[in-house]
N, CA, C and O atoms as CSV, one atom per row, in Angstrom:
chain,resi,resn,atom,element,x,y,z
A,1,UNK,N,N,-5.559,4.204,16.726
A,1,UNK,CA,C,-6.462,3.077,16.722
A,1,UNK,C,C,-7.340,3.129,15.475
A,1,UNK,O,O,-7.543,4.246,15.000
A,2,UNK,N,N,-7.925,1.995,14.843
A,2,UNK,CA,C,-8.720,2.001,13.977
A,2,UNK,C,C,-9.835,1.063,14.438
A,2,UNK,O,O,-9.873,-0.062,14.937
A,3,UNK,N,N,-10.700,1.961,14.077
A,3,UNK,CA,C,-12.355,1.832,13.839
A,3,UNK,C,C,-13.243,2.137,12.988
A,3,UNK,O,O,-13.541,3.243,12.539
A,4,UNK,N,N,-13.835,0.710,12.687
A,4,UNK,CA,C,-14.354,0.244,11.178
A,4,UNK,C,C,-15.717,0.821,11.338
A,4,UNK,O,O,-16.405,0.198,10.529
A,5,UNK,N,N,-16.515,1.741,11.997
A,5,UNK,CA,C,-17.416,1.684,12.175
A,5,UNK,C,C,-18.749,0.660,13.135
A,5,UNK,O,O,-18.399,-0.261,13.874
A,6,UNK,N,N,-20.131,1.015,12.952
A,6,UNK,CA,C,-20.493,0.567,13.337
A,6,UNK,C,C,-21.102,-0.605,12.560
A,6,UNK,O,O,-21.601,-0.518,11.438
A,7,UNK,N,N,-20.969,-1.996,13.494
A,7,UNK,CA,C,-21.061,-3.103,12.489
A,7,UNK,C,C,-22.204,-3.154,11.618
A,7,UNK,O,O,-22.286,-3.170,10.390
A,8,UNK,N,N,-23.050,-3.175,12.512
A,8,UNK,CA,C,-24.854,-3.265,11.772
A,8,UNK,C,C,-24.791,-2.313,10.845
A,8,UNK,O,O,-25.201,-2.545,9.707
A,9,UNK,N,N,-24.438,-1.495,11.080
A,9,UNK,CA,C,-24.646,-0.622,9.490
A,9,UNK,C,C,-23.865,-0.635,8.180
A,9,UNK,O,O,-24.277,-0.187,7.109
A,10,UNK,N,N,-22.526,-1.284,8.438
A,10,UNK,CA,C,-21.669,-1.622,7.650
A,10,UNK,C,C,-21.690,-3.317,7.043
A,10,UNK,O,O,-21.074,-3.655,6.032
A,11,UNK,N,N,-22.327,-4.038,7.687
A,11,UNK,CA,C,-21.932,-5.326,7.562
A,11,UNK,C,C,-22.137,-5.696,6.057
A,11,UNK,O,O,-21.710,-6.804,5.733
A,12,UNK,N,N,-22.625,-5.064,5.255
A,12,UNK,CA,C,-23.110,-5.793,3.886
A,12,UNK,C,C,-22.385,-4.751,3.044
A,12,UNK,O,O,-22.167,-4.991,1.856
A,13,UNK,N,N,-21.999,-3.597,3.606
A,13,UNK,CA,C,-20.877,-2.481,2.518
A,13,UNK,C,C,-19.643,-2.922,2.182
A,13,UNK,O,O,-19.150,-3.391,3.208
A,14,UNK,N,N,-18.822,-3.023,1.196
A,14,UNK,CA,C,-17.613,-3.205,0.877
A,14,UNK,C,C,-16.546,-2.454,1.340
A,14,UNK,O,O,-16.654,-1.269,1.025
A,15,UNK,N,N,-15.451,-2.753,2.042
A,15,UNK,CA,C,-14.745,-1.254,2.733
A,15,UNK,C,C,-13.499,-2.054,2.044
A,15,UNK,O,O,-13.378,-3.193,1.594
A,16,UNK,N,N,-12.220,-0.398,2.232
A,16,UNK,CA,C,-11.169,-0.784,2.174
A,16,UNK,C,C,-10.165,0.033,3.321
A,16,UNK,O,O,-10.120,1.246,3.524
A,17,UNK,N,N,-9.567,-0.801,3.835
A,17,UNK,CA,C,-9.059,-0.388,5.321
A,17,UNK,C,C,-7.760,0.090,5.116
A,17,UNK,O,O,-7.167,-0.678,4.359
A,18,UNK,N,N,-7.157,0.912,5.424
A,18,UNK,CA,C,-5.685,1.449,5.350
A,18,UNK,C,C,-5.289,2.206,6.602
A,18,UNK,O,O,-6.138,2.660,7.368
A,19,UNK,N,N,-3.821,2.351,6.822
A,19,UNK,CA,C,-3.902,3.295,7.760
A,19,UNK,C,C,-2.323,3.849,7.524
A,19,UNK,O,O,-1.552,3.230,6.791
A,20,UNK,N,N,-1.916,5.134,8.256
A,20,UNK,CA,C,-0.746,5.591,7.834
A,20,UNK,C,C,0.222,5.400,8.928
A,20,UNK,O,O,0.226,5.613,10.141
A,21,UNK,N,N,1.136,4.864,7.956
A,21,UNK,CA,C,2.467,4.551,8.548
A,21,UNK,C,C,3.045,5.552,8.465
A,21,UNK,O,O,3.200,6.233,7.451
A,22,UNK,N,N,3.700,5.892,10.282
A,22,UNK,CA,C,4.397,6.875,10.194
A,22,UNK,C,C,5.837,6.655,10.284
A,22,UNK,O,O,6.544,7.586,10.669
A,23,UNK,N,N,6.527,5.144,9.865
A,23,UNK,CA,C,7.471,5.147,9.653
A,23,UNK,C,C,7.898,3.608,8.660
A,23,UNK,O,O,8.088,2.408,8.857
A,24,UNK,N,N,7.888,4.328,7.836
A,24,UNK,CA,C,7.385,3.343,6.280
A,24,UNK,C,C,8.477,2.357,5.743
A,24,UNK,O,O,9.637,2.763,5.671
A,25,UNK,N,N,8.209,1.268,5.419
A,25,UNK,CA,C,9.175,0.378,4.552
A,25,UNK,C,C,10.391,1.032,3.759
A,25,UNK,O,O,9.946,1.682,2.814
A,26,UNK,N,N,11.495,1.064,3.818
A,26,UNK,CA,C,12.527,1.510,2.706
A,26,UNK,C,C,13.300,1.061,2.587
A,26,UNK,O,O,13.972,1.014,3.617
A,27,UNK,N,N,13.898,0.382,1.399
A,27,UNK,CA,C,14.501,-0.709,0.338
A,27,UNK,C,C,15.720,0.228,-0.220
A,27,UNK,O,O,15.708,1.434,-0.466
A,28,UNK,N,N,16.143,-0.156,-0.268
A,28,UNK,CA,C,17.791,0.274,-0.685
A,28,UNK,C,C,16.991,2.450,-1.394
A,28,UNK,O,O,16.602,3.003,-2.423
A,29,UNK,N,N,17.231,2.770,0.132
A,29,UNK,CA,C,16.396,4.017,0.173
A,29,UNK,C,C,15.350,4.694,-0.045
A,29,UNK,O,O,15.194,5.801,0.470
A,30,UNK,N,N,14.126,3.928,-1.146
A,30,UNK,CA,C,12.898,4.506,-1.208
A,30,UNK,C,C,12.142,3.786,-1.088
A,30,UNK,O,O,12.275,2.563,-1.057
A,31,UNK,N,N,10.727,4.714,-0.952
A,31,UNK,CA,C,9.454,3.995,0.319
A,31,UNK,C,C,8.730,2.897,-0.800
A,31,UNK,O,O,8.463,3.072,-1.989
A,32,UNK,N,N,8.562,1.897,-0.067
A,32,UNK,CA,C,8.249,0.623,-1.050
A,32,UNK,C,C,6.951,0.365,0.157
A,32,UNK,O,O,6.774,0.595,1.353
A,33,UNK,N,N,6.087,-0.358,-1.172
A,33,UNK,CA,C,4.668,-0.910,-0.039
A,33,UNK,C,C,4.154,-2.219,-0.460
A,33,UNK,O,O,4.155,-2.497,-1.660
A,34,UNK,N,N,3.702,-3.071,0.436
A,34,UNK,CA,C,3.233,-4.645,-0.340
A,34,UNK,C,C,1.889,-4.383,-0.531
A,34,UNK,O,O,1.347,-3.542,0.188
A,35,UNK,N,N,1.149,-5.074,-1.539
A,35,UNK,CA,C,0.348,-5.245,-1.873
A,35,UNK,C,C,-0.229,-6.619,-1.807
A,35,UNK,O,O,0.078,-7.534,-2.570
A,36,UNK,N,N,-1.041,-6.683,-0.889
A,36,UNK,CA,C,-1.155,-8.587,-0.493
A,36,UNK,C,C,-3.059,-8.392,-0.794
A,36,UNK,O,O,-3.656,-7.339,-0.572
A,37,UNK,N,N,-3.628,-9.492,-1.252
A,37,UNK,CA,C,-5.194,-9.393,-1.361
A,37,UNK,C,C,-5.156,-10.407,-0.508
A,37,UNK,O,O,-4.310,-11.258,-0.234
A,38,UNK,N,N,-6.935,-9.999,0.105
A,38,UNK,CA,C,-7.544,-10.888,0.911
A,38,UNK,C,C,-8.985,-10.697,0.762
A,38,UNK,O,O,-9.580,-9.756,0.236
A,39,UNK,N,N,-9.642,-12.218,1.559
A,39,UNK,CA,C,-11.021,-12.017,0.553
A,39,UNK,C,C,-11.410,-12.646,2.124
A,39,UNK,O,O,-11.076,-13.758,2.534
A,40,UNK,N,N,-12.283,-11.521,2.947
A,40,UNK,CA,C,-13.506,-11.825,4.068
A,40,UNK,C,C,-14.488,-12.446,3.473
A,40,UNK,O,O,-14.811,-12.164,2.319
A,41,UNK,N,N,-15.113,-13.407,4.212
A,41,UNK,CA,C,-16.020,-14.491,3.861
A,41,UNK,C,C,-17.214,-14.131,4.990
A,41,UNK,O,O,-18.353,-13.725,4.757
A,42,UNK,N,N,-16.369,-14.507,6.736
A,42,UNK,CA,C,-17.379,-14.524,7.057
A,42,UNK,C,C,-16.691,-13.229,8.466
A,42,UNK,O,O,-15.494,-12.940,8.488
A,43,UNK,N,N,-17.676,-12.645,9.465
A,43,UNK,CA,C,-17.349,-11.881,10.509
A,43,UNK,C,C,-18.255,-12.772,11.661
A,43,UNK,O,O,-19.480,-12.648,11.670
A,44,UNK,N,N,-17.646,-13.567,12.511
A,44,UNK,CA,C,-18.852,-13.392,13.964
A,44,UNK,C,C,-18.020,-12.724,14.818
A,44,UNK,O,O,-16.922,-12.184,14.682
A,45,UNK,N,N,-19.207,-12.962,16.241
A,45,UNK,CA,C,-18.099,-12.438,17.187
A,45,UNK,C,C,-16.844,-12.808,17.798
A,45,UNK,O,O,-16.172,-12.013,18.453
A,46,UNK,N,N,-16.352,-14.659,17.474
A,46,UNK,CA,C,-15.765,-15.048,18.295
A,46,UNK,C,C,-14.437,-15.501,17.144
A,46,UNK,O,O,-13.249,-15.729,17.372
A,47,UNK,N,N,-15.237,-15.511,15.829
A,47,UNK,CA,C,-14.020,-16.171,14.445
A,47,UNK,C,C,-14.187,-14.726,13.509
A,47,UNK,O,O,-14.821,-13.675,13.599
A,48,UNK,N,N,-13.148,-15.395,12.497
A,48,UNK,CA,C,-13.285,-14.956,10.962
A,48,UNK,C,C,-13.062,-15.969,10.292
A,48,UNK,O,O,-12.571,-17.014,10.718
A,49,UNK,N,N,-13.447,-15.710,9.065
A,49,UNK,CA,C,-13.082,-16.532,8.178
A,49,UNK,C,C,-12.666,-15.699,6.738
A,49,UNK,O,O,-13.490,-15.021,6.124
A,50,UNK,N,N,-10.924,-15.910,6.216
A,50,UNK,CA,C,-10.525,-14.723,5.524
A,50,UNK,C,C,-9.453,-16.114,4.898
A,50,UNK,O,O,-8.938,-17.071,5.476
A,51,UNK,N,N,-9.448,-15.587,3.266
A,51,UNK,CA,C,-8.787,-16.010,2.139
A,51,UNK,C,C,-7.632,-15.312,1.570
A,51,UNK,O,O,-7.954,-14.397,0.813
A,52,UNK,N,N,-5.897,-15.564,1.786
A,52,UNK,CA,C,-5.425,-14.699,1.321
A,52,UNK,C,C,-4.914,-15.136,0.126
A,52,UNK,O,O,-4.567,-16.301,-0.069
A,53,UNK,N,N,-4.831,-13.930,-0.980
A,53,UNK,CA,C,-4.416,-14.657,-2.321
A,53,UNK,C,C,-2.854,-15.103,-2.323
A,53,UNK,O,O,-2.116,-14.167,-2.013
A,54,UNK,N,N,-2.017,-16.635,-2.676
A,54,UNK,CA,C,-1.103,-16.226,-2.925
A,54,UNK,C,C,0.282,-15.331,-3.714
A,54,UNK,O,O,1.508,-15.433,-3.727
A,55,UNK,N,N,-0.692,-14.494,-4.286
A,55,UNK,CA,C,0.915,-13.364,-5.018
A,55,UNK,C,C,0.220,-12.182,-4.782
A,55,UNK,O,O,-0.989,-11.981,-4.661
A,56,UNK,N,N,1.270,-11.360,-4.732
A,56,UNK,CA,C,0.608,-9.347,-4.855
A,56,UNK,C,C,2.020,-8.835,-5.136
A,56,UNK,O,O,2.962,-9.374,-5.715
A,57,UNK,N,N,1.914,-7.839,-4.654
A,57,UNK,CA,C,2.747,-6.388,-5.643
A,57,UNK,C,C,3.419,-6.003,-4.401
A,57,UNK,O,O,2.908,-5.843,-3.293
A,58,UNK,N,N,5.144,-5.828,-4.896
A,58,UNK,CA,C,5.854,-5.167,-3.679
A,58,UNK,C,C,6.182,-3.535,-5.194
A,58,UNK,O,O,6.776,-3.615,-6.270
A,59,UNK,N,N,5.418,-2.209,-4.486
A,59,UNK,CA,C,5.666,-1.618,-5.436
A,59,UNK,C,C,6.408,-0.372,-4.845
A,59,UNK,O,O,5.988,0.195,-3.837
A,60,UNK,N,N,7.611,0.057,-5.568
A,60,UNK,CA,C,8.578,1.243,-4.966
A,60,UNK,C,C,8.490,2.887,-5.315
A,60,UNK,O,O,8.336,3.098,-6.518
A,61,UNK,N,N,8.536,3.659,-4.770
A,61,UNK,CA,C,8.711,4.992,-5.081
A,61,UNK,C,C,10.000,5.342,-6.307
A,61,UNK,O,O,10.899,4.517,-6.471
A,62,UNK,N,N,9.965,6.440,-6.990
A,62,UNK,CA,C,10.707,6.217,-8.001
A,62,UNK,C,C,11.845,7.239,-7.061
A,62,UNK,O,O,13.005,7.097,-7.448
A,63,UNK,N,N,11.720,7.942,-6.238
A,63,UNK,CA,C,13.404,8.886,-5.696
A,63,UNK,C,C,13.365,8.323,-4.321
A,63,UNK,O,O,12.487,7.630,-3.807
A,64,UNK,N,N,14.678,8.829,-3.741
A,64,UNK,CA,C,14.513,8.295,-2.536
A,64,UNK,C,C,13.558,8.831,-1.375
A,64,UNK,O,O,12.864,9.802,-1.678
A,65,UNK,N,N,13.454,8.392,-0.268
A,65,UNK,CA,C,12.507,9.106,0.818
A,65,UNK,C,C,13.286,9.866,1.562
A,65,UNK,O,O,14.360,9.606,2.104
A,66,UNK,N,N,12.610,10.891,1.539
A,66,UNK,CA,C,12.961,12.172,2.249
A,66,UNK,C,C,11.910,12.690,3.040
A,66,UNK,O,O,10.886,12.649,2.358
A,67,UNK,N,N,11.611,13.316,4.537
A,67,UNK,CA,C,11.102,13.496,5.230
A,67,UNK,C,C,11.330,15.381,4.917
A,67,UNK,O,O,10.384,15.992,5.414
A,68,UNK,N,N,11.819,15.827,4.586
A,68,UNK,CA,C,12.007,17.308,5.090
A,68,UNK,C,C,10.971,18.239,4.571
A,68,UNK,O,O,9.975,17.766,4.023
A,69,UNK,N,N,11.078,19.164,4.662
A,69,UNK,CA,C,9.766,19.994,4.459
A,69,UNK,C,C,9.337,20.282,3.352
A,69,UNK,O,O,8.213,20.466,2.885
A,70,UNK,N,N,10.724,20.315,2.828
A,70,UNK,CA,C,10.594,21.010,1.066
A,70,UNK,C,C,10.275,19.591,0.291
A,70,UNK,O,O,9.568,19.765,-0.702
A,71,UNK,N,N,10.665,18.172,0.549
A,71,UNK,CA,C,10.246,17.403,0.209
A,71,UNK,C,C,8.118,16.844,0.064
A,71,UNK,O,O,7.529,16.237,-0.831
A,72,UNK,N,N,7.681,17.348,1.204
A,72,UNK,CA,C,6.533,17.295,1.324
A,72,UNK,C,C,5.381,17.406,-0.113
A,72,UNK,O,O,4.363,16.721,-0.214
A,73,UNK,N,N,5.820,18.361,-1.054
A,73,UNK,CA,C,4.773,18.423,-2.261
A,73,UNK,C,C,5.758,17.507,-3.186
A,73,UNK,O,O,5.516,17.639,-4.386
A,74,UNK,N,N,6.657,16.742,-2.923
A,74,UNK,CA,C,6.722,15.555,-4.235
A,74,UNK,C,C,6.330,14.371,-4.256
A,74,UNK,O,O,7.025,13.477,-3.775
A,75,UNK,N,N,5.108,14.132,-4.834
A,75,UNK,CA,C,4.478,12.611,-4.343
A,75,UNK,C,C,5.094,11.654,-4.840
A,75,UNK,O,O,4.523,10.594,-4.582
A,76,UNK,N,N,6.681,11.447,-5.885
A,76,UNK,CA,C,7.192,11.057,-6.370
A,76,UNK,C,C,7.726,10.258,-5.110
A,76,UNK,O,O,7.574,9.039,-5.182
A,77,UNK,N,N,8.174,10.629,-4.261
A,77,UNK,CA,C,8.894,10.420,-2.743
A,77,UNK,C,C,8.412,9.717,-2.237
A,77,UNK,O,O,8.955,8.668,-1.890
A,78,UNK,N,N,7.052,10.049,-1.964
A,78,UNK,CA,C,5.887,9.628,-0.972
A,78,UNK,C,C,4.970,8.839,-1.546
A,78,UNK,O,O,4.329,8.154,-0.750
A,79,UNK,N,N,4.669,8.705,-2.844
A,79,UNK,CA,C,3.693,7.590,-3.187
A,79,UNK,C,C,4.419,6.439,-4.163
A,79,UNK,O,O,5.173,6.687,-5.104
A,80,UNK,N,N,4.112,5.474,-3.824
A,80,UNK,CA,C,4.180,4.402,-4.661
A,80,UNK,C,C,3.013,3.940,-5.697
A,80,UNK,O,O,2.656,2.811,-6.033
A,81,UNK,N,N,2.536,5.275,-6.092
A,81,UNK,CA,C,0.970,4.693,-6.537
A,81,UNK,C,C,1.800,4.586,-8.432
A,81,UNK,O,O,2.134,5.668,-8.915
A,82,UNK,N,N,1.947,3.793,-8.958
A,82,UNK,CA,C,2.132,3.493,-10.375
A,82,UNK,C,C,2.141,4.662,-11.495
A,82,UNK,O,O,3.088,4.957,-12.224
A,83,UNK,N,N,0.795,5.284,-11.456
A,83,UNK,CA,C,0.646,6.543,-12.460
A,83,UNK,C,C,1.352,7.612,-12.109
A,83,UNK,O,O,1.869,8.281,-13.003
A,84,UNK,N,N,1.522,8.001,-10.665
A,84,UNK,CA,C,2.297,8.742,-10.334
A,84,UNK,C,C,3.984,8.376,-10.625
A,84,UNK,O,O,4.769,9.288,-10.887
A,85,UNK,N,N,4.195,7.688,-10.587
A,85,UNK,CA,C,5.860,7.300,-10.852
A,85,UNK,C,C,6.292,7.266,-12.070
A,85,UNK,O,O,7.392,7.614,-12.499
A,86,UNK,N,N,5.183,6.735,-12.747
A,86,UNK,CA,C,5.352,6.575,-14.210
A,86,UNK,C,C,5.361,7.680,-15.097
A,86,UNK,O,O,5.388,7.536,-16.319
A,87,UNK,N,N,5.344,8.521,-14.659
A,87,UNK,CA,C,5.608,10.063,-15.483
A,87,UNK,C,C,6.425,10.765,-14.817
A,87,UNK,O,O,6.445,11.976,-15.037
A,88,UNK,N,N,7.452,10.104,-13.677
A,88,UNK,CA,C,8.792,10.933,-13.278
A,88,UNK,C,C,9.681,10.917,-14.059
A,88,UNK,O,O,10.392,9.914,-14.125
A,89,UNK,N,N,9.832,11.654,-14.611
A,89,UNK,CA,C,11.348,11.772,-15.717
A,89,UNK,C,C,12.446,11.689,-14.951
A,89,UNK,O,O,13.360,11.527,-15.759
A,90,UNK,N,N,12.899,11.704,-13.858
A,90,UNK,CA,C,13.958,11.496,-12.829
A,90,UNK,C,C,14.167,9.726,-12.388
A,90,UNK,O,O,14.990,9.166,-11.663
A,91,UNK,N,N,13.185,9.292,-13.079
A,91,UNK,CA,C,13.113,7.526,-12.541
A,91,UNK,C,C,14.408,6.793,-12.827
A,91,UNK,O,O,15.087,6.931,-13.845
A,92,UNK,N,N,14.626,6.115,-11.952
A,92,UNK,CA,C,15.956,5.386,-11.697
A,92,UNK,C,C,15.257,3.585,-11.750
A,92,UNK,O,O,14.211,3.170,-11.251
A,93,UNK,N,N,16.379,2.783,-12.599
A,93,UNK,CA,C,16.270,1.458,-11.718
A,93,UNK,C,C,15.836,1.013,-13.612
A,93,UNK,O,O,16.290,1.397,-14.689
A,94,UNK,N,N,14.712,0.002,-13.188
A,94,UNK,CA,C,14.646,-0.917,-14.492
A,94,UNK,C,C,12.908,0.101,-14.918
A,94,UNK,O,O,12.423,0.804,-14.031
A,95,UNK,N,N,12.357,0.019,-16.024
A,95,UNK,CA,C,11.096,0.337,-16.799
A,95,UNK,C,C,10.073,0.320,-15.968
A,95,UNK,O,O,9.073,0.985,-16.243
A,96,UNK,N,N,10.140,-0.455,-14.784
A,96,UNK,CA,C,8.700,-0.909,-14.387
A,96,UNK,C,C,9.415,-0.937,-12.864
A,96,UNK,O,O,10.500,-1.475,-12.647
A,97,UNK,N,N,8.534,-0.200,-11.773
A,97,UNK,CA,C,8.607,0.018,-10.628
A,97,UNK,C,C,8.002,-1.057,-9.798
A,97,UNK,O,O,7.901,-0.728,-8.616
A,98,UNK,N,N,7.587,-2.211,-10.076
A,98,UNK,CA,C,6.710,-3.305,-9.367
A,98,UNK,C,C,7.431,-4.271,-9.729
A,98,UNK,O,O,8.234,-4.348,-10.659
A,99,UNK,N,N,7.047,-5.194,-8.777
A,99,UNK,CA,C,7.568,-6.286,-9.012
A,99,UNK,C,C,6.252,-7.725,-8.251
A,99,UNK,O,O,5.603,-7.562,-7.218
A,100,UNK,N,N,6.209,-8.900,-9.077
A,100,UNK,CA,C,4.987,-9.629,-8.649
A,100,UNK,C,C,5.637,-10.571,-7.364
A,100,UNK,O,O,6.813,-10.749,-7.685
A,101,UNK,N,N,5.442,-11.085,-6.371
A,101,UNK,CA,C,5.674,-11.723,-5.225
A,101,UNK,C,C,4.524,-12.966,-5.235
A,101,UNK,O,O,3.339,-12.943,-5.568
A,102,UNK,N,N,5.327,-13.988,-4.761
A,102,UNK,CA,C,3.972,-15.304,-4.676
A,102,UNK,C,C,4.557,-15.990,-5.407
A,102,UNK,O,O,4.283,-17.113,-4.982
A,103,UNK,N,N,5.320,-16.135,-6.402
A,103,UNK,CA,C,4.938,-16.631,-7.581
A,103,UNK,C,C,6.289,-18.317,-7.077
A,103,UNK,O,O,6.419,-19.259,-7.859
């Protein structure tokens, strides 16, 4: 379960919410994640009111996903985070691991 805290004390802080998937997106074998923005406006108790942008980032891991143990310290596997991929010398596919969606 996720819990944002308590409202009154948070209501005017900027958060960013995530949570872990324990069984993740994978695209012709490695772990891929979307990247969609959204912009909260308002919180009551009974609405929201939330803006989503149309385009974001579907971005992929550069090896395939592997669960096993010895796999565990290669964040190459496990993250799709850009800087990390971008200095795998093992990278497969085209120059650039992202791709823009929306458009």
């Amino acid at each position: 379960a996720l819990q944002l805290g308590d409202a009154a004390s948070s209501a005017k802080s900027p958060a960013v919410v995530s949570s872990y998937v324990e069984r993740p997106l994978v695209i012709d074998g490695r772990k891929v994640d979307l990247r969609l923005y959204a912009l909260v406006t308002s919180f009551s108790s009974d609405s929201m009111t939330a803006y989503i942008f149309t385009e974001g980032l579907v971005r992929f891991a550069s090896e395939s996903y592997d669960v096993s143990p010895t796999s565990l310290g290669n964040p190459c596997i496990h993250l799709t985070n850009n800087e990390v991929n971008a200095r795998n010398g093992n990278r497969a596919g085209p120059s650039s691991n992202n791709s823009e969606i929306g458009r």
